[in-house]
VEXDREN-2710 file (C-alpha; in Angstrom, 1 decimal):
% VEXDREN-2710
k/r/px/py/pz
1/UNK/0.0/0.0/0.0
2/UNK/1.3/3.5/-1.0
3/UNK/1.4/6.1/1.2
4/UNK/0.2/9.7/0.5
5/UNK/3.0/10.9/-1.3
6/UNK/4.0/8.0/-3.9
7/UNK/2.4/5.0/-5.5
8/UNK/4.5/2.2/-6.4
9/UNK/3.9/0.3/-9.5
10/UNK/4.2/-3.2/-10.4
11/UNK/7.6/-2.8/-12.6
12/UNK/9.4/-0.9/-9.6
13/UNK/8.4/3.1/-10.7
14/UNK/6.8/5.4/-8.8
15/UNK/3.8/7.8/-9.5
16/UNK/4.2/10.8/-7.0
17/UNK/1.3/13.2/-6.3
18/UNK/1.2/16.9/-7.1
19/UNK/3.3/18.7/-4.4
20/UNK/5.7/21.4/-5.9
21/UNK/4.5/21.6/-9.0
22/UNK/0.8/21.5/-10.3
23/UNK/-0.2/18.2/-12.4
24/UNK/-2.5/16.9/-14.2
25/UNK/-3.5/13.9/-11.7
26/UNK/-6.3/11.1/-12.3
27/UNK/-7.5/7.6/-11.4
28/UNK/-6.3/4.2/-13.0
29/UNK/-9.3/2.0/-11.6
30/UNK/-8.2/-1.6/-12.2
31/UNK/-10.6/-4.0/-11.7
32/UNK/-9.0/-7.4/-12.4
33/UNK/-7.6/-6.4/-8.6
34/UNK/-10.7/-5.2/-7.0
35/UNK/-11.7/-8.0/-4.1
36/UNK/-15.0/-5.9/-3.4
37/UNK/-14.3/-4.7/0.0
38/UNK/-16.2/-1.3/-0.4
39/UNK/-13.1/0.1/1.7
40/UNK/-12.8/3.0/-0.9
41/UNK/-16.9/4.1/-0.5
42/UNK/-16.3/3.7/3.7
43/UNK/-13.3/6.0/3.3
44/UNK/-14.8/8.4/0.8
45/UNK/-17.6/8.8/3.1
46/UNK/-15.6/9.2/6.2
47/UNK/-13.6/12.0/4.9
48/UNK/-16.1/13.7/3.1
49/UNK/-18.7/13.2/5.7
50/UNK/-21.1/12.0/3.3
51/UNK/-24.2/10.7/4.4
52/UNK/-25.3/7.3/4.3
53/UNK/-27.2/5.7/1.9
54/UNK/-30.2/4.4/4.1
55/UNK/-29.0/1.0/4.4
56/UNK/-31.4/-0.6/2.7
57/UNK/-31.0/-4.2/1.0
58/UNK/-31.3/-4.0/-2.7
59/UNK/-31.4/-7.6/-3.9
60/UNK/-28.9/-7.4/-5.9
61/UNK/-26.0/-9.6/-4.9
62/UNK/-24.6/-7.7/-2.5
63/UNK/-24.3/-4.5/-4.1
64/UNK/-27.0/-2.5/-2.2
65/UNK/-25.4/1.2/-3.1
66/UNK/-26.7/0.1/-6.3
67/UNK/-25.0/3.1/-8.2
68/UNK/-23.3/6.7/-7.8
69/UNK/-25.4/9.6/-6.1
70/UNK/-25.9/12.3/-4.2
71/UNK/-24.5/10.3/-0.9
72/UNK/-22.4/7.7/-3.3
73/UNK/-19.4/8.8/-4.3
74/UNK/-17.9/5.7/-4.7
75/UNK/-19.3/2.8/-5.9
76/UNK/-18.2/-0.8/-5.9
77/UNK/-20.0/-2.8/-8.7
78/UNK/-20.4/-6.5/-8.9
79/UNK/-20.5/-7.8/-12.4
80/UNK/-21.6/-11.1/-12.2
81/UNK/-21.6/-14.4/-14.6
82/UNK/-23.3/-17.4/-14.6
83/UNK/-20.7/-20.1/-13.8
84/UNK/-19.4/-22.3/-16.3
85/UNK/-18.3/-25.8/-15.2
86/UNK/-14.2/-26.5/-15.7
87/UNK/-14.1/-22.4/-17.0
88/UNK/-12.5/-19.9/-15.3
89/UNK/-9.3/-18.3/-14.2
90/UNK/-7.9/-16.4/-16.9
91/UNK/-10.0/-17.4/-19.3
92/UNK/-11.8/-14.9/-21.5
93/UNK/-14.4/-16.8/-22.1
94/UNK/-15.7/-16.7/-18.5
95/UNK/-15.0/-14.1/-16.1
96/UNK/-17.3/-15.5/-13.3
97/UNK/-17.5/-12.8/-10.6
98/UNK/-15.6/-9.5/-11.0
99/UNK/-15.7/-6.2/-8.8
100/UNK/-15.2/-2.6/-9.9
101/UNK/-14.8/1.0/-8.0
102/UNK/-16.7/2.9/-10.1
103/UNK/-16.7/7.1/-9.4
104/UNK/-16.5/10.4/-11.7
105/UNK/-14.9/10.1/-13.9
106/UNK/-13.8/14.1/-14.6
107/UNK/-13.6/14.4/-17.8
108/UNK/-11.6/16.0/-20.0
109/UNK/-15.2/17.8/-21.9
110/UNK/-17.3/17.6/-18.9
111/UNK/-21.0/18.2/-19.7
112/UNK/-21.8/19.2/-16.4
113/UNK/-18.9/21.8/-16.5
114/UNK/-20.6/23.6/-19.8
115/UNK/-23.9/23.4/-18.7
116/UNK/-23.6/24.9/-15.2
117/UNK/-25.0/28.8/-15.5
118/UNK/-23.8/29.8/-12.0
119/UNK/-20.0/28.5/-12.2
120/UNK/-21.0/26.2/-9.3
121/UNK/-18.6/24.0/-11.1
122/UNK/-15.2/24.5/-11.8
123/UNK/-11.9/22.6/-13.4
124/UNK/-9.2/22.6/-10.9
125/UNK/-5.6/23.3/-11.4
126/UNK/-5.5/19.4/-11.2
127/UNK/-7.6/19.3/-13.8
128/UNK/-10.6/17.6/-11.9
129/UNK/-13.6/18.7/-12.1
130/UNK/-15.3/20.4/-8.6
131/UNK/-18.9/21.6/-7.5
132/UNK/-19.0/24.4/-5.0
133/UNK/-21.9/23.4/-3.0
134/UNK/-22.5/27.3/-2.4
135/UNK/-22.7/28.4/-5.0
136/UNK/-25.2/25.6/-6.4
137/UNK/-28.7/27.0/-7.5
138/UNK/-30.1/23.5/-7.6
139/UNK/-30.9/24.0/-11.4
140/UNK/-30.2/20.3/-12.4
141/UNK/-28.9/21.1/-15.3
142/UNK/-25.4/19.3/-14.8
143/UNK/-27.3/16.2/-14.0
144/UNK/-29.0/15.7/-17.2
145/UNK/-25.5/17.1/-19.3
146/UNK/-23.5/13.9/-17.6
147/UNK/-23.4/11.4/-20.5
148/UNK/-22.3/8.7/-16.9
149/UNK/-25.2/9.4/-14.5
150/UNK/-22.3/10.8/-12.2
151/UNK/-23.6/14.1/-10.3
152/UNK/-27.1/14.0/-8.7
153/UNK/-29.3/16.5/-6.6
154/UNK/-29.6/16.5/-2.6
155/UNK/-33.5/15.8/-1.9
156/UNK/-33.3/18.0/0.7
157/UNK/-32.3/20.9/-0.8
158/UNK/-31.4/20.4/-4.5
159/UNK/-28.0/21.0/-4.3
160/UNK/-25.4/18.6/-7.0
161/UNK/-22.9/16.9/-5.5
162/UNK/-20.4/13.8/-6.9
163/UNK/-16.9/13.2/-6.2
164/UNK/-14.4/16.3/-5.4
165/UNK/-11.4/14.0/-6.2
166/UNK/-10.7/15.2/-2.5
167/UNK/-9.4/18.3/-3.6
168/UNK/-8.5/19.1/0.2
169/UNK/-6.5/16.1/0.6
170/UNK/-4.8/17.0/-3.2
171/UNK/-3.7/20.2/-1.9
172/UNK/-2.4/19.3/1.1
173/UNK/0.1/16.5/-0.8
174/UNK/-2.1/14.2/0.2
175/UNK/-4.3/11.1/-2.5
176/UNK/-7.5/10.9/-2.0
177/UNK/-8.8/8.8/0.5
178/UNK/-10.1/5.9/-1.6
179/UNK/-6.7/5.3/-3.1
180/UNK/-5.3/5.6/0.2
181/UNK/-7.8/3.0/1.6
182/UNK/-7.4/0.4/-1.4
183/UNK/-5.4/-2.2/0.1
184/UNK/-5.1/-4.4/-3.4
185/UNK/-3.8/-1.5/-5.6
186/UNK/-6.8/-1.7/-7.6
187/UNK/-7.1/2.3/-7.6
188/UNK/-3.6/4.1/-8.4
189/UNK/-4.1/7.6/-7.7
190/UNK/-1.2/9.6/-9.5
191/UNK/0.0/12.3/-12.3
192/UNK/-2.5/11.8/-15.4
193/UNK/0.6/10.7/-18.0
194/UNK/2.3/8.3/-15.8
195/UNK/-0.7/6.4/-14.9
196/UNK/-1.5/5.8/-18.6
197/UNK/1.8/4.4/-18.8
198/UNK/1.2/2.4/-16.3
199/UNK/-2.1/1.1/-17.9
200/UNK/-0.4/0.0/-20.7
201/UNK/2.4/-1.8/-18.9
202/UNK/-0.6/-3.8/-16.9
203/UNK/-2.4/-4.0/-19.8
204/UNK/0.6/-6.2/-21.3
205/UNK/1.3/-8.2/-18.3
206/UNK/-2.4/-9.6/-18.4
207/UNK/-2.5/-10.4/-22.0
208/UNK/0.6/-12.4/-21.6
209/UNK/-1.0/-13.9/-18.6
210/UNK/-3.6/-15.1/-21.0
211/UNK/-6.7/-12.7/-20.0
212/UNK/-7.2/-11.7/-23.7
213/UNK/-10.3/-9.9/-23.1
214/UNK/-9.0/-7.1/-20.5
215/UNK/-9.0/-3.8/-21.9
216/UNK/-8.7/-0.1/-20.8
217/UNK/-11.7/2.2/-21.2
218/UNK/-10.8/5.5/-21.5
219/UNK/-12.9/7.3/-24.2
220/UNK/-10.6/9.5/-25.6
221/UNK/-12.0/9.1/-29.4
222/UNK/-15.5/10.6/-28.4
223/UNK/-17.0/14.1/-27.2
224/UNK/-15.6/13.3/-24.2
225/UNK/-12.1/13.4/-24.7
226/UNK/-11.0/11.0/-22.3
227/UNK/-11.2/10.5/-18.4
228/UNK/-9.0/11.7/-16.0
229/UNK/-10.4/8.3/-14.3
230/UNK/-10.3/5.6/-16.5
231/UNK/-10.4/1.6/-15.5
232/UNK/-9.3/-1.6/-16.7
233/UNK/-12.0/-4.0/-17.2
234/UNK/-12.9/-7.3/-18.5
235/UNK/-15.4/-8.3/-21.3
236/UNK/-17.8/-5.9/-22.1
237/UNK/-17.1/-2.7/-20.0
238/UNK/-20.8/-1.4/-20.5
239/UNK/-21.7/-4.3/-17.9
240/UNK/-19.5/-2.0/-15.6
241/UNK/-21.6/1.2/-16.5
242/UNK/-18.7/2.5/-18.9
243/UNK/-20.5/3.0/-22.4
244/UNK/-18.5/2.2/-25.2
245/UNK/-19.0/5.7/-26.7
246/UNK/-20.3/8.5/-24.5
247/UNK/-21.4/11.2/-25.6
248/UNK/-21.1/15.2/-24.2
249/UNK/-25.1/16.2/-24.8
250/UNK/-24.1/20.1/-25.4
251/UNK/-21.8/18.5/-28.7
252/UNK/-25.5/18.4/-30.3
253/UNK/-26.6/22.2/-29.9
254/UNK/-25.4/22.9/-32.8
255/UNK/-27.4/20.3/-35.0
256/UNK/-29.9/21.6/-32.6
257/UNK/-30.0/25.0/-33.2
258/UNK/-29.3/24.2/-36.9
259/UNK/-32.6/22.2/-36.9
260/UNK/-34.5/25.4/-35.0
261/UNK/-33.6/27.8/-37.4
262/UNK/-34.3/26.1/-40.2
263/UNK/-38.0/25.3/-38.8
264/UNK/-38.1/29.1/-38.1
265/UNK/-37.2/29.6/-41.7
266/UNK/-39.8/27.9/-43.2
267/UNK/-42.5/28.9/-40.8
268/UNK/-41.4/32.9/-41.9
269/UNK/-41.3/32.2/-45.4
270/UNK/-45.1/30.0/-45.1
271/UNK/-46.4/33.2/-43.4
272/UNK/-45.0/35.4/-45.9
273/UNK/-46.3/33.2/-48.5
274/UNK/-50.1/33.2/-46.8
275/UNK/-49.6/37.4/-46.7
276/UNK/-49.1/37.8/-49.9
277/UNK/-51.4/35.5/-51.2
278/UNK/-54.0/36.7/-48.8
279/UNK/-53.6/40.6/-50.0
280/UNK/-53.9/39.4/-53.6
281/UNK/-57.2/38.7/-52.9
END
């Protein structure tokens, strides 16, 4: 386990947090490590002092957070399989039971971001994106402008909330406290670049391993432009509620608008067409 100033990765190197110098951070989520524990949601909530989630039982394996929210800003999914007799392991054509912390993922075009009239929410200068609960009108609009289902409104008083990448902690030198609590690994919290690098390297190791059917999601060919949390998954990643091509919802205003002013166009030139007619007679 890493401690708050340096992750170490698999190959030896070391992915130190922002200290001196501002950088670009993120999250490498990877799942074929995850053992389910939920220690990163107990720690988020902890330090955040976010409120539970009613403890209610879901029915649902034992996932009973269900999904990210208000109160939820980590969530551990269970993706699970129907079990194969004499499958299994490293096989890609059976992963029976697999675990994934899923969270923000701060992207690089964040739909929230551009549709937020108050400037609630803001990029930081490590390049996560943060809601100033303050400043929050409780307009919703960042809720429907997520293409992930992220950022959701406090019942109480309508206020957004979702993960601040515990900006406090980042300031102070410190990870965030899921990474710190992850005691597998399975969330490397570190500077954007060398995480991707590290991706890659794991990436390699599992192929060779024989688990042909891990891959990284990080959607950096779509509206989106990448994640400054992205995750290593296996199969299809849309069973861990990471779409395979998301979409930024304010990427179609222009089609949109294109669309509204050609209506108005023709709805001008039919009532021009109905005046003139009309006077002729």
């Amino acid at each position: 386990m890493a401690d708050g100033r340096m992750t170490t990765m698999d190959d030896g190197s070391a992915i130190r947090n922002p200290q001196s110098a501002i950088r670009t951070t993120g999250f490498f989520t990877d799942s074929t490590l995850c053992i389910g524990c939920k220690a990163c949601e107990v720690a988020c909530k902890e330090w955040n002092d976010v409120p539970d989630d009613g403890f209610l039982w879901s029915g649902l394996s034992y996932d009973n957070t269900t999904a990210l929210g208000h109160s939820t800003w980590r969530h551990v999914k269970f993706v699970e399989h129907a079990a194969t007799i004499g499958v299994g392991g490293n096989s890609p054509e059976q992963a029976t039971w697999q675990f994934s912390s899923d969270v923000c993922k701060h992207c690089e075009n964040a739909g929230c971001l551009e549709s937020c009239p108050t400037g609630s929410i803001v990029r930081t200068e490590f390049g996560s994106v943060f809601v100033q609960p303050d400043i929050c009108n409780g307009c919703g609009y960042c809720v429907v402008n997520c293409p992930f289902g992220v950022i959701d409104r406090e019942p109480d008083d309508g206020r957004a909330f979702k993960c601040t990448f515990c900006y406090d902690r980042q300031r102070a030198g410190e990870q965030p406290a899921c990474a710190k609590a992850c005691p597998t690994g399975s969330i490397l919290f570190g500077d954007l670049d060398a995480l991707e690098r590290a991706a890659d390297a794991r990436i390699a190791k599992l192929h060779a391993a024989g688990m042909t059917d891990a891959t990284i999601w990080n959607p950096k060919e779509s509206s989106v432009g990448g994640a400054h949390a992205f995750f290593l998954v296996r199969g299809d990643a849309r069973q861990y509620n990471l779409p395979a091509n998301p979409d930024v919802p304010t990427v179609h205003l222009k089609s949109s608008w294109s669309a509204a002013a050609t209506a108005a166009g023709v709805l001008a030139l039919g009532a021009l067409m109905a005046f003139a007619f009309g006077s002729k007679r």
